[in-house]
N, C-alpha and C positions, 0 to 999 in steps of 0.2 A: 466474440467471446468477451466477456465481463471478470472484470479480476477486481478481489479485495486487498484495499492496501490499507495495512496497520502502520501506526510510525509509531515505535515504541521508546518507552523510557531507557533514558543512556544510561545509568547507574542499576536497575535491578531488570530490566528487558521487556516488562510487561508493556502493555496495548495502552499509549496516548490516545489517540484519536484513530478512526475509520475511514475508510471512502470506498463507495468501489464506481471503477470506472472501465471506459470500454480500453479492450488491445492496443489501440492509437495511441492511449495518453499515457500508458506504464510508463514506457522510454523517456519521456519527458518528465515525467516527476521521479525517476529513479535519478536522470542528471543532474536535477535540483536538489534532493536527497545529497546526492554523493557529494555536493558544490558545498554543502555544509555541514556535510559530517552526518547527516541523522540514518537513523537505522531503520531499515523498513521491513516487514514481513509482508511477500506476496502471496495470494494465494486464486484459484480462480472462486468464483463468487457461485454461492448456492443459488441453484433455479430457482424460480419462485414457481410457484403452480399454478397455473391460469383454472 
């Protein structure tokens, strides 16, 4: 499964930057997130249509 991660702005919440990555790497980039304070919205990542 594929999740998108926003890392959003500290002062009004909206969407910095994107990624989306596979289930492995959430946990390690939420620890890193959490290690500096940034705020992140998870979500899982839309399918794409073959």
């Amino acid at each position: 499964m594929r999740f998108e991660i926003m890392r959003l702005d500290e002062v009004n919440g909206t969407t910095v930057d994107s990624t989306v990555v596979d289930a492995a790497s959430v946990s390690r980039i939420v620890q890193q997130a959490a290690a500096v304070g940034q705020r992140l919205w998870i979500r899982p990542a839309e399918n794409q249509a073959s």
